[in-house]
N, C-alpha and C positions, 0 to 999 in steps of 0.2 A: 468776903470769904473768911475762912478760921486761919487767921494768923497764927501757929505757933510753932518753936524751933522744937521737931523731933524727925526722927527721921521718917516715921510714917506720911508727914504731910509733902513727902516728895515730890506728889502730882498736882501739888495744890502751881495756879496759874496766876501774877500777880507782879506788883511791888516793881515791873520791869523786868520781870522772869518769866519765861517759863522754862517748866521743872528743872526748878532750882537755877536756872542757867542766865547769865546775865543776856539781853536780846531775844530776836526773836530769827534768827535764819533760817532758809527754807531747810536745809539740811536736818538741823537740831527739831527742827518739826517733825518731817517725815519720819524722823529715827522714832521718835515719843509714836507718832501713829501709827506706825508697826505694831509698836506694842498696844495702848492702850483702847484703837478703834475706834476714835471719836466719831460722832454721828452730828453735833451742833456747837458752835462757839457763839458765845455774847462776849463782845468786845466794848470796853468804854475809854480805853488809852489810846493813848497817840500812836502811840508802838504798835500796837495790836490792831486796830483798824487799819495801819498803812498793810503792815504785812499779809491783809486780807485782801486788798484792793488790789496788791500787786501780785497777787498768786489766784489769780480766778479759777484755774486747773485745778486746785484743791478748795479752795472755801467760794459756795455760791452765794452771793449776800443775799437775804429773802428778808430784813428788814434795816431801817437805817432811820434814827431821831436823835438828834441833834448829838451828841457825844455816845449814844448805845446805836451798837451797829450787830446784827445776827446774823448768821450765815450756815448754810449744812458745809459740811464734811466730806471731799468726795472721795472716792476711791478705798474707803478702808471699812468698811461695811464687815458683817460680822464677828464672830464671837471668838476666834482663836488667832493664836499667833504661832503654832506651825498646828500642821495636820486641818481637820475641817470637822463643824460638827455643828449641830443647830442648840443654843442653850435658850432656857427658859429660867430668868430667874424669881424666885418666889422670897419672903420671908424664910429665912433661915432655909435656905434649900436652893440648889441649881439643878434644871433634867436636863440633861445631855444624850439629845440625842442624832442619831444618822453620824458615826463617830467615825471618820478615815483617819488612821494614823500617819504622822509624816514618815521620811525615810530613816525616822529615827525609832518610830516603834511607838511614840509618842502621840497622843493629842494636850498641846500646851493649852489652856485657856488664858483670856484675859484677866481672868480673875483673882485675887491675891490668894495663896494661900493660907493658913494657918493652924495651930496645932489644934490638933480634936478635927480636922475631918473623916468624914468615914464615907463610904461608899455601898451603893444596893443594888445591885450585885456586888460582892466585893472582886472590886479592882484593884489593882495599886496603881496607890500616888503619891506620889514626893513634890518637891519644893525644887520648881526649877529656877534660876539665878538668872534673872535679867539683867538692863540697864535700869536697871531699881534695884534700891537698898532692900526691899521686903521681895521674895520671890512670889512666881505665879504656880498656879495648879498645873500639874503634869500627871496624867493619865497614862497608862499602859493596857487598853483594853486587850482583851484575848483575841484569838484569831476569830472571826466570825459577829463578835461583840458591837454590838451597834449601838445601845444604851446604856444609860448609869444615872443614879440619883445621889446626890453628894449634900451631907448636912452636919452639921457642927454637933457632934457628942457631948453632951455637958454633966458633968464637968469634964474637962478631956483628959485623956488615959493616956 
């Protein structure tokens, strides 16, 4: 994996960490899969294959050779982390659609945000503040609003 000290490589999983964190508890897991919604883990450490073996509730192993061990992800299946919405990512571009907002007004996606998004229809979105250094995409569709297409403005305004 790409070793390097900035803070974008927060997610990155490794070295006896995951993000960023020294170990591997169930705790400090499920908090990261709230957010991030994994769907697969390949494992090739000591650390990381016990912690699989011993959480069968979350990681089902569907392959195992000799130090690489893989497993799905259970329980954290789609695209947002509050509200619901089905995303499709493409090159330079995400459709979001079937969009329920939480009780905040919001649809959060998994997705990082950054400057120069735009949106089509225009919606607003801001940069909301997780347990990551980089924020996610926050959506405020209108009443009734069920879709949006979101792509990076270049250069950004």
């Amino acid at each position: 994996y790409l070793h390097a000290a900035v803070e974008e490589n927060f997610t990155q999983i490794g070295e006896g960490k995951l993000f960023v964190e020294a170990g591997w508890s169930r705790e400090q897991f499920l908090r990261f899969a709230q957010l991030y919604r994994p769907s697969a883990l390949v494992c090739w450490s000591k650390a990381a294959r016990e912690f699989c073996r011993r959480n069968p509730d979350l990681i089902r192993i569907t392959y195992q050779d000799g130090p690489i061990l893989a497993g799905r992800v259970e329980g954290f299946g789609g695209a947002t982390i509050r509200g619901e919405a089905e995303v499709a990512a493409e090159p330079g571009r995400l459709k979001v659609r079937n969009m329920k907002p939480g009780t905040d007004g919001r649809v959060v996606l998994r997705y990082h945000h950054a400057p120069g998004l735009r949106t089509r229809p225009p919606t607003p979105i801001d940069a909301v503040q997780e347990a990551d250094p980089v924020p996610f995409i926050g959506l405020r569709p209108a009443s009734g609003q069920t879709d949006v297409d979101i792509d990076l403005a270049f250069p950004p305004r």
